[in-house]
N, C-alpha and C positions, 0 to 999 in steps of 0.2 A: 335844892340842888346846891351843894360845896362849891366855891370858887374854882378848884381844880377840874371839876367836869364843867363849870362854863368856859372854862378856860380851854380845855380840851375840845369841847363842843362845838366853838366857835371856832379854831382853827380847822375840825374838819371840814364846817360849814366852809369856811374860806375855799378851801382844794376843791370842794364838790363844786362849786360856783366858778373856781379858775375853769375846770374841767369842761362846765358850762358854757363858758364863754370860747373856749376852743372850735369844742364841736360846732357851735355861732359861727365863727370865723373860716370851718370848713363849708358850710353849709355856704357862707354870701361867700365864699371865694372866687367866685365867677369860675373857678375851673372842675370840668364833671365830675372826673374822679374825686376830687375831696369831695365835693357836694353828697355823691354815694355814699362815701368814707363816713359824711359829718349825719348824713342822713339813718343810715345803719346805729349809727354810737346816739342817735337822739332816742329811736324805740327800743334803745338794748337797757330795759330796765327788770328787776327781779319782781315788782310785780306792781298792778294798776287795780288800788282798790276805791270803790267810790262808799263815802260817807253823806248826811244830812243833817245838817245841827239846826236846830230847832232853837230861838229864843221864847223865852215863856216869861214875858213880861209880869212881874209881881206888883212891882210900886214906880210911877213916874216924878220926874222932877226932880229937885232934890230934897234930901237923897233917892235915888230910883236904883229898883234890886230883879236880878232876872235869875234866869236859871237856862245855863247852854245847855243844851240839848244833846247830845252826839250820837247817830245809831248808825250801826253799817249794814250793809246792804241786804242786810235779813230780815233788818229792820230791831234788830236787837241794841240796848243800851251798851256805848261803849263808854260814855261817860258823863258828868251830871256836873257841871261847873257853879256855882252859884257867883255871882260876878255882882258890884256894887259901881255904883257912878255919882256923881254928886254934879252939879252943877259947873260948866266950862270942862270936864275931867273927863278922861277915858274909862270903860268900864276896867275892872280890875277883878281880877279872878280872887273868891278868899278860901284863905286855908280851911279846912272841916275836920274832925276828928271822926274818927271811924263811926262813932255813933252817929255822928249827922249825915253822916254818909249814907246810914241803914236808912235814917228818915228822908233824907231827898228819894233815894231808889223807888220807897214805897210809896210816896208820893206820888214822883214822875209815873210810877205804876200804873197808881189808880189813875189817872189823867187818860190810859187807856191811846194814847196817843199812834201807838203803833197800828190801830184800829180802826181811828179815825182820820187824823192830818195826813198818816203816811198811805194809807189804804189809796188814797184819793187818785 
């Protein structure tokens, strides 16, 4: 991602979060009508999808390497992170090239996990 879409990114994260903070303020306003107002503007969103990420631990310790998981609610793979950690560090997502890409999918595939962890 280019500087200019964090950059953009981030300020609308900001307005979406002021926006947040509003309806907040309606809602504890102690008076009813905002309370409706701020209560209406909280479930007024364009849509409520639910996900399950899945960590698929490879190697512990350091270095320790996983693989996020992501399927939606069909249970279909939305996406396949492979993430690295090292000792005191947070995990960190790394880049892949389209070919590793082919091989994490088929991977995650055969792991068959839609079948079993998600069946459950």
């Amino acid at each position: 991602m280019d500087n200019q879409t964090k950059k953009e990114g981030q300020k609308y994260s900001d307005n979406v979060i002021d926006s947040m903070q509003t309806t907040l303020n309606k809602i504890n306003s102690g008076d009813e009508d905002l309370y409706e107002e701020g209560y209406e503007e909280l479930f007024d969103c364009l849509e409520i999808t639910k996900q399950t990420v899945i960590n698929y631990v490879i190697s512990w310790g350091g270095p320790a390497y996983r693989l996020q998981i992501t399927f939606n609610e069909d249970n279909e793979i939305v996406s396949i992170k492979p993430q690295y950690q090292d000792w005191g560090t947070y995990w960190v997502t790394m880049p892949t090239t389209s070919k590793q890409d082919e091989i994490l999918r088929e991977y995650v595939e055969r792991l068959c996990l839609d079948e079993t962890i998600l069946s459950e």
